[in-house]
Every structure is written in structure tokens, then in C-alpha cells.
N, C-alpha and C positions, 0 to 999 in steps of 0.2 A: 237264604231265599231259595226256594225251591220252582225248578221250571219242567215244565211236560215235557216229556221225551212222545213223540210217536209210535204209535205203537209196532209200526213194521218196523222200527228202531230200537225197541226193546233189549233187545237181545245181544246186544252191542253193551247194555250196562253190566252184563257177566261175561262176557265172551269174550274175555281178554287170557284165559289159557294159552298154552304153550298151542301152536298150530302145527297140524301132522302132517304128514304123507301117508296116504295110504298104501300098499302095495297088494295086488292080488296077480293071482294068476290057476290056469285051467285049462286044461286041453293043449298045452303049446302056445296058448296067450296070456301075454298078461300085460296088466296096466299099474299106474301109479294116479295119485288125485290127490289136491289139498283137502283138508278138513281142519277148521275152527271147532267145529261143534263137536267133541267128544271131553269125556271126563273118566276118572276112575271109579269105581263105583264099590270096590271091598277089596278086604286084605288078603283071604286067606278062605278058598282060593282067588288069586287076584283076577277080575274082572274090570272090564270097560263099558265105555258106552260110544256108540259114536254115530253121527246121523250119515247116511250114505243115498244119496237123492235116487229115485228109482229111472232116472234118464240116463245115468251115468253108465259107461263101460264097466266101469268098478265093479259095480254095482252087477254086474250080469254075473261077471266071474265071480263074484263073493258068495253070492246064491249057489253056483254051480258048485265051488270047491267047499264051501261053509269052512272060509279061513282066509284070513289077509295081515301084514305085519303095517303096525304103525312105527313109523321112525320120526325122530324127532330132528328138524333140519334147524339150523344156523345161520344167524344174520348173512353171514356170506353167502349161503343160496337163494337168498331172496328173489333172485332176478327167476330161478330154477322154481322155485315154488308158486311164483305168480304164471310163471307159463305153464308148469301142468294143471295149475287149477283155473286156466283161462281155456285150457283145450280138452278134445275127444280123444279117446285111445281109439272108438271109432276110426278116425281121420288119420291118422299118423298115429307112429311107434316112438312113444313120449319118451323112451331111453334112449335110442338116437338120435331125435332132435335134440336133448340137453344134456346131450355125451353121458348119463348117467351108469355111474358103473353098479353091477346089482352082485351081492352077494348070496351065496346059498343060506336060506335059516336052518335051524337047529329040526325044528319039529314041523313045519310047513312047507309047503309048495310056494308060496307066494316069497319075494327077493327082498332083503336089507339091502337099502340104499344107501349105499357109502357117501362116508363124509356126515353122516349125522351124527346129533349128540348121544343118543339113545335108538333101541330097537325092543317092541314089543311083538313077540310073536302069539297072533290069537284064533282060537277055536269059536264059531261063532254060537253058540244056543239059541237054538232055532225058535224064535217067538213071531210066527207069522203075520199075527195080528198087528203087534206094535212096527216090522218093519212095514206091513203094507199101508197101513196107516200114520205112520208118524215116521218112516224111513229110520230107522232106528233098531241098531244093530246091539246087542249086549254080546259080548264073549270070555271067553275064560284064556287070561296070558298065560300062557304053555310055557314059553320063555323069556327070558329079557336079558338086554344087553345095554352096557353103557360105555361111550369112550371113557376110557379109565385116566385122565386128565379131567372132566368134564364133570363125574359124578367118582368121590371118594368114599368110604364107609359110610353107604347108605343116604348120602347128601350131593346136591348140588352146590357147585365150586362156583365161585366169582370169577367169571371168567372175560378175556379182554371182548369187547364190544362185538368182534367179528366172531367170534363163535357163541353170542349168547342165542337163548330162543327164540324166537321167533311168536309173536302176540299178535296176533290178526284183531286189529278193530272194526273192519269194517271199511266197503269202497276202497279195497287198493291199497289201505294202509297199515302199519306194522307199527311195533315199538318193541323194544328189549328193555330187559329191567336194568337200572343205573347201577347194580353192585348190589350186597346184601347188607342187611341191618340186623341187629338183635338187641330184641327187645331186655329190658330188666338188666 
């Protein structure tokens, strides 16, 4: 049996990816932000996608530097991910409110956020049209980084419940995957 999802609910039937942090920075500022909405989008060279709302702080500094690193955060930060993606870099210095420690990236301005499972550091290609209209950023990963427990020869690791991903479904709520399976 099949039942109608809503459609400002939509998007909740795929948007069950891994949930990011954004991080940017410019001029002497910088900020960090949740995001659900990105994906990979090619191999070689590797490329993203990720939506970045045009109200946001993020958002000012991404425009200005054309570059910001996504890290991928862990069920243990949860409480840290719902509060920078409830607040303004406007308003407050979202690394000191959630004692975040920032590290230097390889190729960017913008800081890896310790304590995550992964870190993509990216260049953004400037497509005016799709971010002004559709808030959507494409960029090209410069570098990447994975905690090396976390992600082995090219894979992710079944890892204990407090350092898996992080799944934004929507309203507030989360899941991680139970362990992996293989198929055949």
C-alpha cells in the first residue's frame, strides 16, 4: 500500500545522507552550518553539491572566499550539530559557543572541524544562476581527509553507534546506520 507524502515533505524520502558541517571563512571570519542537502556528484575530478540558503552567514563568506570544507560529524556531536544548524554566525562565534576546535586545511582558508569522521576540502565553480536561484553550490574537492579508524582502504568501517554518521531526517531528527551488510 502506498500513502501520499506532502510535498514540502518530499525531500525527506532521499535525504537521508550523511549530514555535514559546513565550514567557511574570510576576511578574519568564519563560520560553520549544518547541511543535509549535499551529495557527490563525480569521480575524477571529485565534485559536490550542496545547498547553502542565501540568509545564512555561510553563505556570505562562501561567495567572498569561493571555498568552504565539509566535515562529516558523528553521532556524539549531535547535540553540536543541531546547535550550529539552529543558530547565526551573525549572532555569536559558533566555535566558542560549542568549544569547537578548528583545524588548518591543506588547500583552503576555511577550518576542519575536529572530531569528525571525514573532511572535504572544496573550491566552489562559480554558477551564479543555480546558486541564485536554487542556493546551490557545486565545487571541486581539492582534498580529503578521513579518520583513519573510520574510513580504511577506500571504505567505511562499522563503527560503534557513537562515532557513526550522522542522517538528518528531518524536524530535529537523526538516525545512524545499524552496522553494514553485504549483499551476495
Amino acid at each position: 500500500m502506498r500513502v501520499a507524502v506532502d510535498l514540502a515533505k518530499a525531500s525527506r524520502l532521499l535525504n537521508h545522507g550523511p549530514t555535514v558541517l559546513v565550514a567557511s571563512a574570510h576576511g578574519g571570519q568564519r563560520d560553520v552550518m549544518a547541511a543535509a542537502w549535499n551529495m557527490p556528484l563525480d569521480f575524477s575530478p571529485p565534485k559536490v553539491a550542496v545547498v547553502i540558503d542565501k540568509n545564512t552567514f555561510s553563505r556570505r563568506l562562501i561567495e567572498a572566499s569561493g571555498e568552504f570544507v565539509l566535515s562529516v560529524p558523528c553521532a556524539a556531536q549531535i547535540e553540536m550539530v543541531v546547535g550550529v544548524g539552529n543558530s547565526s554566525g551573525r549572532d555569536l562565534d559558533k566555535f566558542a559557543r560549542w568549544n569547537l576546535a578548528a583545524e588548518p586545511a591543506s588547500q583552503v582558508q576555511a577550518p576542519l572541524i575536529a572530531g569528525c569522521l571525514a573532511w572535504l576540502e572544496c573550491r566552489v565553480y562559480p554558477e551564479p544562476h543555480n546558486e541564485k536561484t536554487y542556493d546551490l553550490f557545486l565545487a571541486e574537492v581539492v582534498a580529503a581527509w578521513a579518520d583513519d579508524a573510520a574510513f580504511i582502504n577506500g571504505r567505511w568501517q562499522d563503527l560503534a553507534p557513537p562515532q557513526r554518521a550522522l542522517h538528518h531526517l528531518g524536524g530535529g531528527e537523526f538516525f545512524t546506520s545499524a552496522g553494514s551488510i553485504k549483499a551476495g
